[in-house]
C-alpha positions in Angstrom: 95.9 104.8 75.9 93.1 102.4 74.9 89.6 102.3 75.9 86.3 100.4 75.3 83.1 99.9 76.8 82.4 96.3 75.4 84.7 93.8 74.0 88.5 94.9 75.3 90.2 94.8 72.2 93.6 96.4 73.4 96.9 96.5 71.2 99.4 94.5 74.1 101.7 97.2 74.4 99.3 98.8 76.8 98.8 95.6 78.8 102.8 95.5 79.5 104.4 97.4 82.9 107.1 99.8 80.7 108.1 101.7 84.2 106.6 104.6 86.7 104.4 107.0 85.0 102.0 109.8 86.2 98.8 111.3 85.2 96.4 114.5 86.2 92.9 114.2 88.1 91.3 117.3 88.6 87.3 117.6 89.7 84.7 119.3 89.8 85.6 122.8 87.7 81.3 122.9 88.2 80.6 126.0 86.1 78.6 128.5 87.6 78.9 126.9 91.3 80.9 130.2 92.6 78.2 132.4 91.4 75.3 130.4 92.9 77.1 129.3 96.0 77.8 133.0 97.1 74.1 134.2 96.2 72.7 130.9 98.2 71.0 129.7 95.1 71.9 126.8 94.1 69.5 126.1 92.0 69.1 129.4 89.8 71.9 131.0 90.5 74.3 129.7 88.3 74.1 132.7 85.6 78.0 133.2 85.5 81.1 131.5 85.4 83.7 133.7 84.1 85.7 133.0 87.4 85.4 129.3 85.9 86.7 129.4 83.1 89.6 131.3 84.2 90.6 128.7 87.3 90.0 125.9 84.3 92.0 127.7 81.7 94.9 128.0 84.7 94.3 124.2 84.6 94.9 123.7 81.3 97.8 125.7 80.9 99.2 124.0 84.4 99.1 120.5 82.6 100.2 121.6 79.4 103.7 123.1 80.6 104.2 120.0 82.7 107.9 118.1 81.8 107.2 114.8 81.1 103.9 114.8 80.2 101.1 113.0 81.9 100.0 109.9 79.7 96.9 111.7 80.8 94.2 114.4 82.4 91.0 113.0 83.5 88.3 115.3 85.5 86.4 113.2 87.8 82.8 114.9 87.4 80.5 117.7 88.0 82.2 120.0 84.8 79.2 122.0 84.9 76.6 123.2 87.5 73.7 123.2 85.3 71.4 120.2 86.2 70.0 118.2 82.9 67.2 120.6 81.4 68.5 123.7 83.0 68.9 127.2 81.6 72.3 127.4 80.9 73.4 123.9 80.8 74.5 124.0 77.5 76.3 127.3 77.7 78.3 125.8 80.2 79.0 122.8 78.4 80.3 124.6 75.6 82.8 127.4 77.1 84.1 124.5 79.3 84.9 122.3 75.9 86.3 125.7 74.5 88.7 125.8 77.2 89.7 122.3 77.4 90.0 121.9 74.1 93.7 123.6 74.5 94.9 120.7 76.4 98.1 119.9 74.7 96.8 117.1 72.2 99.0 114.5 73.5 97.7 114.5 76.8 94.0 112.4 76.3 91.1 113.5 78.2 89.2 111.5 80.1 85.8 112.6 81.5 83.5 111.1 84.4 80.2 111.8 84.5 79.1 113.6 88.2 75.3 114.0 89.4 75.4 117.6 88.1 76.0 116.1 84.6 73.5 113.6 84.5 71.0 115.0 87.5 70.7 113.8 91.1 68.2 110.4 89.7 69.7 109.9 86.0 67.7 108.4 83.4 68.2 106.6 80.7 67.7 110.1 78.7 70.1 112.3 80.8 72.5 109.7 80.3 72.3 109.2 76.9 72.9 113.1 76.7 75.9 113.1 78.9 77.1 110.1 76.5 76.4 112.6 73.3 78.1 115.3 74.4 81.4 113.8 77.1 81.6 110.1 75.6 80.6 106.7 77.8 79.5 106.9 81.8 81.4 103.9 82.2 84.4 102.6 80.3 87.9 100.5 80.8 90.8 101.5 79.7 94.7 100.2 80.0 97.9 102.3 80.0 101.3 101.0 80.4 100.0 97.5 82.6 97.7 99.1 84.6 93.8 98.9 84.4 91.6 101.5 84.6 88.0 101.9 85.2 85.5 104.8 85.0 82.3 104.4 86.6 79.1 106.1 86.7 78.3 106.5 90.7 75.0 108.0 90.3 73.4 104.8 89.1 74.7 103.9 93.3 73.2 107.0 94.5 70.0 106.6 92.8 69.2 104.4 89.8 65.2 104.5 90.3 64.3 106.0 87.1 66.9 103.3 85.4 67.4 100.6 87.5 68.3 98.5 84.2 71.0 100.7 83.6 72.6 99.9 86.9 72.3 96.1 86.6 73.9 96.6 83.0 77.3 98.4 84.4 77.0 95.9 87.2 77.1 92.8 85.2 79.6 95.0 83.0 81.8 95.6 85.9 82.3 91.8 87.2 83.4 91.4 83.5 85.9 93.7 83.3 87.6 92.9 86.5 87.5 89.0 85.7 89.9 90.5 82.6 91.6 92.2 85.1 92.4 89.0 86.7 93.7 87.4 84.2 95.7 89.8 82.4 97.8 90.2 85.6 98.3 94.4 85.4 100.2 95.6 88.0 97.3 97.9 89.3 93.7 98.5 89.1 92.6 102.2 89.8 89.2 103.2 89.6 87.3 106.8 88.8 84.0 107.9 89.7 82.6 111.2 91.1 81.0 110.4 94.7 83.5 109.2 97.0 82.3 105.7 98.4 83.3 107.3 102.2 84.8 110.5 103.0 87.6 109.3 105.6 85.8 106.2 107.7 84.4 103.0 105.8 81.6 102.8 107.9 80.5 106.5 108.2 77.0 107.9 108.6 75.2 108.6 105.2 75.8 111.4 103.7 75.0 114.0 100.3 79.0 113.4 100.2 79.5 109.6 100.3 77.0 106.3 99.0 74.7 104.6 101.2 76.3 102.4 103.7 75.0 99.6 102.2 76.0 99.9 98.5 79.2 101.5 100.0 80.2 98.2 101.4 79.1 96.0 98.6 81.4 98.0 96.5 84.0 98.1 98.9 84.2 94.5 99.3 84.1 93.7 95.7 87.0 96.2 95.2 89.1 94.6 97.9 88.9 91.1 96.6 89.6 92.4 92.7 92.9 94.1 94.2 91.8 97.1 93.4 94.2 99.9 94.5 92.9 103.0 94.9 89.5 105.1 93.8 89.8 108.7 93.1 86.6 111.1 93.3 85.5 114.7 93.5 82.2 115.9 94.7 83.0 117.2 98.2 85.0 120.3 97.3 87.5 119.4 99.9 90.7 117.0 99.9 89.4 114.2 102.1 90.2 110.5 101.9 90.8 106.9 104.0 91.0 103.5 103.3 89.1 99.7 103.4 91.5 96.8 104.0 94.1 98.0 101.5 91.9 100.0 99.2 92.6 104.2 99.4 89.9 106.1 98.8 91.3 109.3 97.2 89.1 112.5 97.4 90.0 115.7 95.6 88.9 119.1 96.0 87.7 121.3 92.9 89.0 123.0 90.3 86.3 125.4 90.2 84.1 126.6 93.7 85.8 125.5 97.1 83.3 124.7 100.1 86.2 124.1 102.2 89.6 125.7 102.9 91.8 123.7 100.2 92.8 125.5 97.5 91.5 125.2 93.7 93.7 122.5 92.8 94.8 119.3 90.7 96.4 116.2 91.8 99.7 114.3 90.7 99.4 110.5 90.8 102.6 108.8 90.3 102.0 105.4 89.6 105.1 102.7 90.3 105.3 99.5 90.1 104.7 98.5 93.7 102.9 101.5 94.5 100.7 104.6 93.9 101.2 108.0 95.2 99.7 111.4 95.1 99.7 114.8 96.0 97.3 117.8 95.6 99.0 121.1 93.7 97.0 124.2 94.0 96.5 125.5 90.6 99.3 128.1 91.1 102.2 125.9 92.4 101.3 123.5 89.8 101.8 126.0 87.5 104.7 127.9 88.5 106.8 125.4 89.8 105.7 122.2 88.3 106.0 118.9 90.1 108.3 118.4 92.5 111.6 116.4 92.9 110.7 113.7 95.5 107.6 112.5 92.3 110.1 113.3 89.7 112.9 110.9 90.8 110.2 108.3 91.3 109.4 108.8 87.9 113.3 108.8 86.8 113.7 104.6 88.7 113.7 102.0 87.1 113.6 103.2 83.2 
């Protein structure tokens, strides 16, 4: 796997299609949300997380016993509660990089940067933090002829306090699908944490989803640049639709649930003509691995 945030500077073998391959997204293992969440303070609340770090450790012990291995594991946001400047932020931050830092070493890690990370109205401070401690809110990367892109959503919820920064992944962004374009991959999959709609393009505004107005802006660039599909957390809840060919995956949580799903991690299979997924809870994932149907469509065509 290759990445970069500025000039693409790729060795070709990740450019080429060398058959079906899978990889991991989990979300939102939000340290210190189960605590707060069932005290109904959100806000102070988040004083524990040992029932975090044991769902995320089952995680990481899922993925690690998975045969093949994933080319790779990315967690699509919010990896602790703690807002920038908060008590135990950093606490957080540093049992969850204890935990995850058992990820078999040949399975990369790719992190995306939720409002939790960076704060409800990032700033060019709380992002340059996130960037210290988790590595670039926005970056490209290729694997296996198909392009990736990790974006940083916030600066679409609210980039007031950084409105540069917006313009900067913006003008960023039209770049790096114009090298999409002409490199031909067979896919283009995006990341970011809050979902551009939970299951209707054109639904109501919402904590849950962008504004209707940005949301369709981004849709409609996504649809002309072919993109496939976008994969985000946020909601706790498996959710999900689509724009004119474009699915919008959403995942529920590793760590607190605000729905019925289960605490969970998803299995995208990507082939050449298509890409499909499926939500394990933590303990099927774990006990029985993935099953045959994505297996054999990983077996074709090698």
């Amino acid at each position: 796997m290759l990445s970069d945030k500025g000039l693409l500077r790729f060795a070709d073998a990740e450019y080429q299609w060398k058959g079906p391959f899978y990889f991991i997204q989990g979300a939102d293992p939000q340290f210190g949300l189960i605590k707060a969440w069932a005290q109904g303070d959100t806000n102070n609340g988040d004083d524990e997380w040992g029932e975090e770090i044991k769902l995320t450790e089952q995680a990481v012990q899922a993925v690690n016993k998975l045969n093949p291995k994933p080319k790779f594991f990315v967690l699509c946001g919010d990896l602790v509660h703690g807002m920038p400047g908060t008590r135990w932020k950093k606490n957080q931050e540093q049992d969850l990089k204890n935990v995850l830092k058992n990820t078999d070493q040949d399975i990369p890690l790719v992190f995306v940067s939720g409002n939790h990370d960076i704060g409800n109205t990032p700033s060019r401070e709380t992002i340059d933090d996130y960037c210290q401690n988790w590595g670039d809110d926005y970056f490209s990367f290729w694997v296996g002829g198909v392009f990736f892109l990790v974006l940083n959503s916030q600066l679409y919820f609210d980039s007031s306090k950084c409105p540069e920064l917006r313009q900067a992944q913006d003008a960023w962004l039209d770049e790096q699908l114009a090298v999409a374009a002409k490199q031909k991959c067979k896919h283009i999959i995006v990341f970011q944490h809050i979902p551009l709609f939970l299951s209707q393009p054109d639904e109501d505004d919402d904590y849950f989803n962008l504004e209707k107005s940005v949301r369709q802006q981004i849709m409609e660039k996504f649809h002309k640049a072919g993109i496939r599909a976008v994969f985000s957390g946020h909601y706790h809840r498996n959710a999900g639709g689509s724009y004119k060919g474009l699915e919008m995956v959403v995942s529920s949580a590793i760590g607190c649930q605000l729905g019925k799903d289960t605490h969970g991690l998803r299995v995208v299979v990507v082939t050449e003509e298509k890409v499909v997924h499926r939500y394990y809870s933590l303990t099927d994932l774990g006990s029985r691995g993935i099953e045959k149907e994505l297996l054999d469509m990983l077996a074709k065509q090698k």
